[in-house]
C-alpha positions in Angstrom: 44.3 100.8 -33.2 45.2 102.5 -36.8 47.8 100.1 -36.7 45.6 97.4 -36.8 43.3 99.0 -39.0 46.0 98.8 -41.6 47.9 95.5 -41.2 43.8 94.2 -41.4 43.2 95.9 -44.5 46.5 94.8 -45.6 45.1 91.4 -45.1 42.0 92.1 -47.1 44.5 92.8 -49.8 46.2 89.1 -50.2 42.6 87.5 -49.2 40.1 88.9 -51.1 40.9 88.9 -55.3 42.4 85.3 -55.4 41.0 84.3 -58.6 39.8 86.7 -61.6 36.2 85.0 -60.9 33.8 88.2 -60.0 30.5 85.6 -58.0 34.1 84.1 -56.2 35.5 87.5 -55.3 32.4 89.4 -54.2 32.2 85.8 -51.8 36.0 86.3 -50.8 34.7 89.7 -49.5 32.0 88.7 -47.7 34.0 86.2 -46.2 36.7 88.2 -45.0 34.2 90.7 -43.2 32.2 87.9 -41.3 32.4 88.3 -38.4 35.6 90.5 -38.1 33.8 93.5 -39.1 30.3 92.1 -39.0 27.9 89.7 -38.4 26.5 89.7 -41.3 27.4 90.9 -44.8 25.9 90.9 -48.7 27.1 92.7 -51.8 24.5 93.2 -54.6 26.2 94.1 -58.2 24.5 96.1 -61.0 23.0 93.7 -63.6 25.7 95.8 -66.0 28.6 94.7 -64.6 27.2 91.1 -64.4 26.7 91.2 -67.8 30.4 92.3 -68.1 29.4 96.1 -69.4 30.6 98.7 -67.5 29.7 100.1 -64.0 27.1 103.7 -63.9 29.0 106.6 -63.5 29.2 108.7 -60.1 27.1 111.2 -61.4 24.5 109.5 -63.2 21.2 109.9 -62.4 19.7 106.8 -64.1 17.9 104.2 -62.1 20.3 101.0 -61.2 19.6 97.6 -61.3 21.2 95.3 -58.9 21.6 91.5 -58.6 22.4 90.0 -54.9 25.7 88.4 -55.9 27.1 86.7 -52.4 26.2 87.1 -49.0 28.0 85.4 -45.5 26.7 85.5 -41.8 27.5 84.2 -38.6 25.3 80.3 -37.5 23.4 82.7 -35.3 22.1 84.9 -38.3 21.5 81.9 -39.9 17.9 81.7 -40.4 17.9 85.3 -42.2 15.8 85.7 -45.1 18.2 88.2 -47.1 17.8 89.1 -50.9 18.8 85.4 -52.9 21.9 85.1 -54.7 21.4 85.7 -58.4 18.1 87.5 -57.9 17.4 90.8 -59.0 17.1 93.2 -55.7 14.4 95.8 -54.9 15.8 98.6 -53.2 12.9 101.0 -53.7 12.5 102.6 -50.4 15.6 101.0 -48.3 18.2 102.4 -46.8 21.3 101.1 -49.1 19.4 102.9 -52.0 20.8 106.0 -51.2 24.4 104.3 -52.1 22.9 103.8 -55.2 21.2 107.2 -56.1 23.8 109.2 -54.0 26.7 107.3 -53.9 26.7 108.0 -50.3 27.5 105.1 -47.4 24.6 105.0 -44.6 25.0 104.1 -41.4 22.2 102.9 -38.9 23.5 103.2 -35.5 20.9 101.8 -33.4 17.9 100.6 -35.5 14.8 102.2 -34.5 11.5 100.0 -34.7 11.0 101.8 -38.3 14.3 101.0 -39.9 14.2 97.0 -39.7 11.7 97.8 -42.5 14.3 100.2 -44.8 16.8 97.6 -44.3 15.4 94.2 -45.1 13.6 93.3 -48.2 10.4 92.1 -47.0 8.5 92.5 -43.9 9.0 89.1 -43.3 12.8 90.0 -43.5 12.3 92.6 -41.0 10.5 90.9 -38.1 13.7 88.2 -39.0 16.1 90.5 -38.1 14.6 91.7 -35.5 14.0 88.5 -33.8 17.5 87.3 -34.5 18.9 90.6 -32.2 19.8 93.0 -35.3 20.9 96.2 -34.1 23.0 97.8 -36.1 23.4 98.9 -40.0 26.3 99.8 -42.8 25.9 100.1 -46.2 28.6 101.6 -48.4 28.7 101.7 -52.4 31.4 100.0 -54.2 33.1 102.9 -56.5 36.0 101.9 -58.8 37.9 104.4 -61.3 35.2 106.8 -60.6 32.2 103.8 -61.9 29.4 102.5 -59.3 29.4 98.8 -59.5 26.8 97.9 -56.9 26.7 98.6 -52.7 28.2 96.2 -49.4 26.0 96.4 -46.4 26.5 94.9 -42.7 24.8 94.2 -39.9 25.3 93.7 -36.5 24.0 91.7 -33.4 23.5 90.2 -30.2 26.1 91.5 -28.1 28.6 93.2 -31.1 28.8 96.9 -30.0 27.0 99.2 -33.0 28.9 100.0 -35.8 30.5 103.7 -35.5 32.2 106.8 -37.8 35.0 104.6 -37.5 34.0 101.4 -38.5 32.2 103.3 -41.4 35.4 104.8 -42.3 37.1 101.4 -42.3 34.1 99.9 -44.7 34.7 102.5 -47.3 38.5 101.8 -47.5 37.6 98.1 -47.8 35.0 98.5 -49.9 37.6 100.8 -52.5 39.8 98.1 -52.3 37.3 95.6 -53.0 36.0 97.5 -56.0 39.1 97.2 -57.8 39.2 93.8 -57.6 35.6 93.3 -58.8 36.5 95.9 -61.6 39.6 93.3 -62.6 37.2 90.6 -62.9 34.7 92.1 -64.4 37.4 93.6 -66.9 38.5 90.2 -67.7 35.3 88.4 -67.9 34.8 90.9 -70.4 37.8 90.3 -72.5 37.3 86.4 -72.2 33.6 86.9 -73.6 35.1 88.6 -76.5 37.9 86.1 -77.3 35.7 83.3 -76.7 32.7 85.0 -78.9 35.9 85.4 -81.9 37.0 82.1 -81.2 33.5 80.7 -82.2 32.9 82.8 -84.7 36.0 81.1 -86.5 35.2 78.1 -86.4 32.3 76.0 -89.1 28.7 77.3 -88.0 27.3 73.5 -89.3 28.5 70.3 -90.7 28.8 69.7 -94.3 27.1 66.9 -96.3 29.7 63.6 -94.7 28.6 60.4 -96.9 29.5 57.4 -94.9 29.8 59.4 -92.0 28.1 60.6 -88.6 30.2 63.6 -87.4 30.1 65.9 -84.0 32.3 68.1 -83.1 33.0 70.1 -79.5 34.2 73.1 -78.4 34.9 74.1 -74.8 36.6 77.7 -74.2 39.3 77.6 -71.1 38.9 78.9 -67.3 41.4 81.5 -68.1 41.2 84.0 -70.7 45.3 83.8 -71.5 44.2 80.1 -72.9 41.4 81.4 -75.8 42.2 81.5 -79.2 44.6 78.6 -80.3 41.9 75.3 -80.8 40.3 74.9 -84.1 38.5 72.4 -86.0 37.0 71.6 -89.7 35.3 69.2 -91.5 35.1 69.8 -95.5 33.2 67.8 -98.1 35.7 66.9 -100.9 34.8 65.7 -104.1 33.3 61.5 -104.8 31.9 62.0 -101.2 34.8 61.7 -99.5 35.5 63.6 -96.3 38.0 65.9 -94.7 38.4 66.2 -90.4 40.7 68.3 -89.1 41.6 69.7 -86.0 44.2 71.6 -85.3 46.2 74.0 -81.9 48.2 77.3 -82.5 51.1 77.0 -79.7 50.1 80.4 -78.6 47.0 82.0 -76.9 45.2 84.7 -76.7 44.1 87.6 -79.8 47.0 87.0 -82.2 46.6 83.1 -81.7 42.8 83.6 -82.5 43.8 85.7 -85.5 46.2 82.7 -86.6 44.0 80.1 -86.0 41.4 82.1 -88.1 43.7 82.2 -90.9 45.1 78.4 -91.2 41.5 77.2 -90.8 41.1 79.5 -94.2 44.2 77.7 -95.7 43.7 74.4 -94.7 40.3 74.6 -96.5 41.4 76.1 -99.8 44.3 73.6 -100.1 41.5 70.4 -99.0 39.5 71.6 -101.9 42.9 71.2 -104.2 44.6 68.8 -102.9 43.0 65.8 -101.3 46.2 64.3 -99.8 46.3 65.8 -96.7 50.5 65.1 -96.3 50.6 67.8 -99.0 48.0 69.8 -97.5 49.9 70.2 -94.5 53.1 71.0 -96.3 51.7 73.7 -97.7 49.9 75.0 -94.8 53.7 74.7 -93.0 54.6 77.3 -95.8 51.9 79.5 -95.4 52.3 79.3 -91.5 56.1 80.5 -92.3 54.1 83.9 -93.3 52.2 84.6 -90.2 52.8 87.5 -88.2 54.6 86.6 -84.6 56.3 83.2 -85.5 53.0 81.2 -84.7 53.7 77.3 -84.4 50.5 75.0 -84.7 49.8 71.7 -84.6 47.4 70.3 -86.6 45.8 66.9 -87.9 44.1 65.9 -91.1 42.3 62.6 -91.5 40.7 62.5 -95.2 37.8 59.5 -95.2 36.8 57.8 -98.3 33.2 56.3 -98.3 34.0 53.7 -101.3 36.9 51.7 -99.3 36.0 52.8 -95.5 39.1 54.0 -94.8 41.1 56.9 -93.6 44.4 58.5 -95.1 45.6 60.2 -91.6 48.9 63.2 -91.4 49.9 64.8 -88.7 51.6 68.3 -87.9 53.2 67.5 -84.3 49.1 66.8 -83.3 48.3 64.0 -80.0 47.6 60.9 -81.9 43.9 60.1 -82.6 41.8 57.5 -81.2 39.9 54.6 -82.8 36.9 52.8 -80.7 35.6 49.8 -82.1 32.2 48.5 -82.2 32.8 46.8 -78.8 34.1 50.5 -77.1 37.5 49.5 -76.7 40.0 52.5 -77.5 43.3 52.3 -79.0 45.5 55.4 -80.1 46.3 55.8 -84.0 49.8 55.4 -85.0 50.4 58.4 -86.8 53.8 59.5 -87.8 53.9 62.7 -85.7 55.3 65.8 -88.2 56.7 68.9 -87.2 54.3 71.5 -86.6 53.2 73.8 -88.9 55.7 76.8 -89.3 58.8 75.0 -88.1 59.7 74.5 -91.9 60.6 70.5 -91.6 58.5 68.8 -94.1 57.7 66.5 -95.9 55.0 65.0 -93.8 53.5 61.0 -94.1 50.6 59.8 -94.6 48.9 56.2 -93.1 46.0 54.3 -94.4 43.4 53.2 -91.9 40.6 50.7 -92.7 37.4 52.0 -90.2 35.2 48.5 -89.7 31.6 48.9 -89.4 31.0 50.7 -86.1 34.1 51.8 -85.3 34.7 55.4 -84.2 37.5 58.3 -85.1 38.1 60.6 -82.2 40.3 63.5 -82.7 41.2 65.9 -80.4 43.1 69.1 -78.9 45.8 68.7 -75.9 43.1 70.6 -73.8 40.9 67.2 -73.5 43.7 65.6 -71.7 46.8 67.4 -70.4 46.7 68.6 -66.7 49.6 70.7 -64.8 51.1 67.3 -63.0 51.6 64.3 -65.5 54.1 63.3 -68.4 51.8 63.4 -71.9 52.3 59.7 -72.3 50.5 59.4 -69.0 48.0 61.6 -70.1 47.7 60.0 -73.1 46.7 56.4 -71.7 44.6 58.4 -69.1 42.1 59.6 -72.2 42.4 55.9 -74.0 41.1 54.5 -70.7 38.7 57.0 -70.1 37.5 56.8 -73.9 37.8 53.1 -73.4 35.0 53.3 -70.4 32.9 55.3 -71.4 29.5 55.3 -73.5 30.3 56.6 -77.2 26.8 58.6 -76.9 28.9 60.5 -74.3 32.1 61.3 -75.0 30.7 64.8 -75.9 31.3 65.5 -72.0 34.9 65.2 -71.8 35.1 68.7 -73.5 33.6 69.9 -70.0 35.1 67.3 -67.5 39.0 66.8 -69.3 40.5 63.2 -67.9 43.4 64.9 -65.6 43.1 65.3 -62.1 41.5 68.4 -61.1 39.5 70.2 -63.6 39.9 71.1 -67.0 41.5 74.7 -67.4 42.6 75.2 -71.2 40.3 75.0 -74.3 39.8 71.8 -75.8 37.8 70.4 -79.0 36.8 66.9 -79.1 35.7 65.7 -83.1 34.4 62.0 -83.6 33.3 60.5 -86.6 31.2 57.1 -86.9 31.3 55.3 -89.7 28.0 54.1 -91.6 26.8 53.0 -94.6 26.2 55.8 -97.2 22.6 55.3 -97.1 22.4 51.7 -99.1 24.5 49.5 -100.1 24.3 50.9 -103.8 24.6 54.6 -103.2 28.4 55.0 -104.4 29.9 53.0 -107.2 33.6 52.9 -108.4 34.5 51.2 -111.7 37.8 50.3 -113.4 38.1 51.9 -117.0 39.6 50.8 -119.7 42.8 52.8 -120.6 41.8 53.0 -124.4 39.0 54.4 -126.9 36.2 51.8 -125.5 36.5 54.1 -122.0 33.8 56.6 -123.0 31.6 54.0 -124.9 31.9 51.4 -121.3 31.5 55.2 -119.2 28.2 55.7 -120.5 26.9 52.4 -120.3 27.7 51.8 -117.0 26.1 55.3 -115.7 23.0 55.1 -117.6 22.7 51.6 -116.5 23.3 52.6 -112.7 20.8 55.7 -113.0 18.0 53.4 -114.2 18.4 51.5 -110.7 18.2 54.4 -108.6 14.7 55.7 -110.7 16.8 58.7 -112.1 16.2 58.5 -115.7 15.7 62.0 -116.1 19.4 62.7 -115.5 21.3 59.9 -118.0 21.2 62.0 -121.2 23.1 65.1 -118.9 25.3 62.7 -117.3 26.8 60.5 -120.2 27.6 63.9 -121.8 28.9 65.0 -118.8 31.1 61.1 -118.4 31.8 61.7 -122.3 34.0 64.7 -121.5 35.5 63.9 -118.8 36.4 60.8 -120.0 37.8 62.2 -123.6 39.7 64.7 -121.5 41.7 62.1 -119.5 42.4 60.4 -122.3 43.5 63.4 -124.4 45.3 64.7 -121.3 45.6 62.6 -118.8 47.3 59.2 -120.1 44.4 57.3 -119.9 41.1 57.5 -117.4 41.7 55.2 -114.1 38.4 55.1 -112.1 34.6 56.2 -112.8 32.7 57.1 -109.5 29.4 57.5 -109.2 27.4 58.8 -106.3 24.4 59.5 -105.1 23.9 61.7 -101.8 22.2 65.4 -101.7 23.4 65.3 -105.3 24.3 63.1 -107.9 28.0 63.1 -108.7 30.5 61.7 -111.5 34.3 61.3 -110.8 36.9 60.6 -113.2 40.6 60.1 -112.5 43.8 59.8 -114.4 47.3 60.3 -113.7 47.8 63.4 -115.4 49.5 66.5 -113.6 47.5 69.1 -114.8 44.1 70.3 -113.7 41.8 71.7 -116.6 39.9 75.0 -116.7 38.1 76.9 -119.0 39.8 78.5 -121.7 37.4 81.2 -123.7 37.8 79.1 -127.6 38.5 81.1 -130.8 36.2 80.0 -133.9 38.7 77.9 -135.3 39.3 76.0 -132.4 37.9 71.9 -132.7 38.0 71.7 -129.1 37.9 73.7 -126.0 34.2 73.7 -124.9 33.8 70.3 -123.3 34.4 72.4 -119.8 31.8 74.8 -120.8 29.3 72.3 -121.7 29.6 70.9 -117.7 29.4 74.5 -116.4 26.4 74.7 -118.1 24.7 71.8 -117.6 25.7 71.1 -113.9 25.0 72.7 -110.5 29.3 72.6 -110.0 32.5 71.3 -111.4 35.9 71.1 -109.7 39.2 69.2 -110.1 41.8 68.3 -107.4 45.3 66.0 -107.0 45.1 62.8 -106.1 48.8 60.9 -105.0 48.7 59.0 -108.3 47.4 62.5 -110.4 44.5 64.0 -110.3 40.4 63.5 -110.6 37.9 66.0 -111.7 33.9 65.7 -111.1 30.6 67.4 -111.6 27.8 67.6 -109.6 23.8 67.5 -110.3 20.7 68.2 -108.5 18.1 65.2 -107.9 14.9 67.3 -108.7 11.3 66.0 -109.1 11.9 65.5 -113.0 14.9 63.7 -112.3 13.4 60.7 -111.2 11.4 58.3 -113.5 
């Protein structure tokens, strides 16, 4: 008999714990005690350890809180009316609250006609089990690393001899067992919450101001808490209303991936804000991933969008190739010249141009949307283009949830798509040619005044021709020449001058004698912000303004 005590509890062992799920394990245990030990079994968890907190100590005194969390019975106990799954319990006055208060097991030999009412939850309950032939009661508490995380009870009937001191003995080394392995879960829903709640934290809180552009963006965490922390995404607004989307996977998981993923997310959107080529940006952030502690490897993708020519500049660090869906819904994947991933150290990187037509769709993406345990990635690959290809645009949002490999998704994925519209008219971003010479500041203010006066915002021209003045005299002076003027009209009203010269200007404090020197501080002054960043051919530099009330004629 104690031989088969063991070799059964040895069972319990390799059959109850098989996934780190705690509603799964407390079911596995259920399971495994129906009907080899009883008839009927149901484990109730405190709403702490639900919650992922920790368990009540052995000698605490406070008042516990239990959820029913999985219960199993045999077709004849069927018709039972024990406490719901997910429901918070009432053990006031029961019998399995002394596991609870005491930490004790009880055991109900032969229920008297008084204790169908200590035992069940209702009357209703009781006159069930009595009907159905319940004679016999267990309860025992389920204690792990000296921590109460809720109680087991089983009953017994028909024709099942009454449970007995040892049967009791046999439930309390189960149910120690079993603790453990609701402890591990619990333990690492706990650390999954966290990594998941850091992983969030890290990435935007809302979208940006995207002229030209209807972005969402998608984040699902993985099943298992080894795959957290690697997945990112970004969109930044970049001067003239252009756009930046990026998404990007640190080959790593886990705290020190969330950590790196944290801090290239950081990079990527300093070096945006410089530097609108993304092929450069991602050379750089390949240097600064050089720097990061473990020798990270991500992968990443930048795809810059430019509301004046509809079109995309698109660079890739080792990143699954985008998708494009036209109007019609049909998918086709991006050819994008694949990189190295950032941190290997083999740059450069290139860059491709690609025209959006109206109603088209960008869908960018982690390996998480697709991959699966079985398949080659080129597989995988055409699996998501035919899936994309299928489906309604309005819900590709799902495939964060669902993935497109057989079986289930299991690591994190993010799913960005951007639609391409009009600005908001036809008129709301203009881009003019200026003449390399002398005339360009003269032709710069005529064009802007001109432009304001159609959209009704007189009460900004006499700001914004000084602001045009300077920034045109400044790439002439420094800049070989201005190239284009672009004007725009969005949350803000913003001027844009190029040029090809290599050097971005800042504000230099002037001395008294100095002729020049405060055309910068002029435009600090006068406008809401002011940046500058390089362009392939050089650079551009642009001010913004508020549309207020007076603004407008």
């Amino acid at each position: 008999m104690l031989r088969d005590h063991l070799a059964w509890l040895n069972e319990a062992s390799s059959r109850i714990g098989t996934t780190l799920d705690l509603e799964r394990t407390a079911q596995e245990l259920v399971e495994f005690t129906v009907p080899r030990l009883a008839d009927g079994a149901a484990i109730d968890l405190l709403e702490s350890v639900l919650r992922g907190e920790e368990g009540a100590p052995v000698n605490s005194t406070q008042p516990t809180v239990t959820r029913a969390i999985a219960v199993a019975a045999v077709d004849a106990l069927a018709n039972l009316e024990p406490d719901p799954v997910g429901e918070i319990s009432d053990y006031q006055e029961r019998a399995v609250d002394r596991c609870l208060t005491e930490r004790e097991p009880v055991l109900i030999a032969r229920l008297g006609a008084d204790d169908y009412i200590r035992v069940a939850a209702t009357p209703r309950a009781a006159a069930l089990l009595r009907d159905a032939g319940v004679h016999s009661y267990l309860a025992v508490p389920l204690v792990s690393r000296g921590v109460l995380l809720g109680a087991a009870d089983f009953i017994r009937s028909g024709s099942t001899p009454p449970f007995t001191d040892t049967d009791l003995a046999l439930a309390m080394q189960l149910a120690s067992r079993a603790a453990v392995f609701l402890d591990n879960a619990r333990l690492y829903g706990q650390e999954r919450e966290r990594l998941v709640a850091l992983q969030r934290s890290m990435l935007p809180r809302a979208m940006p101001s995207t002229p030209g552009l209807d972005v969402a963006a998608h984040y699902a965490p993985p099943t298992e808490t080894s795959g957290v922390g690697g997945d990112w995404y970004d969109v930044v607004a970049l001067p003239g209303g252009r756009s930046a989307l990026i998404v990007g996977d640190v080959m790593n998981h886990g705290l020190s991936a969330a950590a790196t993923m944290g801090r290239l997310r950081t990079v990527a959107r300093t070096l945006m804000a410089l530097d609108i080529a993304p092929e450069r940006a991602l050379a750089r952030m390949d240097l600064a991933a050089r720097d990061l502690d473990d020798d990270q490897v991500a992968t990443c993708l930048c795809a810059v969008y430019d509301p004046a020519t509809r079109e995309y500049t698109l660079a890739s660090a080792g990143h699954p190739p985008p998708l494009l869906v036209d109007a019609a819904g049909r998918a086709t994947h991006v050819d994008v010249p694949p990189g190295a991933p950032l941190g290997t150290g083999v740059i450069p990187y290139t860059s491709v141009r690609l025209p959006a037509p109206a109603g088209s769709r960008l869908v960018l993406y982690t390996d998480g949307l697709f991959k699966n345990r079985t398949d080659d990635v080129d597989a995988q690959l055409e699996r998501l283009r035919e899936t994309v290809s299928r489906m309604d645009p309005t819900l590709l949002s799902t495939l964060v949830s669902s993935g497109t490999g057989p079986g289930t998704r299991f690591d994190e994925a993010v799913l960005l798509t951007a639609t391409g519209r009009p600005v908001s008219g036809a008129a709301d971003i203009v881009v003019w040619e200026l003449p390399p010479d002398a005339r360009a500041a003269s032709v710069a203010r005529r064009l802007v005044r001109e432009q304001l006066d159609r959209w009704n915002l007189g009460g900004l021209v006499d700001t914004t021709e000084l602001v045009v003045s300077e920034l045109v005299g400044n790439a002439l002076r420094y800049g070989g020449g201005p190239g284009q003027l672009r004007l725009l009209r969005h949350d803000r009203v913003t001027v844009e001058v190029t040029d090809t010269g290599a050097d971005l200007p800042h504000i230099q404090p002037p001395t008294l004698s100095d002729e020049g020197g405060r055309g910068l501080q002029l435009i600090n002054m006068l406008c809401r912000r002011w940046g500058s960043c390089r362009t392939p051919t050089g650079k551009l530099v642009w001010a913004e303004q508020d549309i207020t009330v007076s603004a407008a004629d």
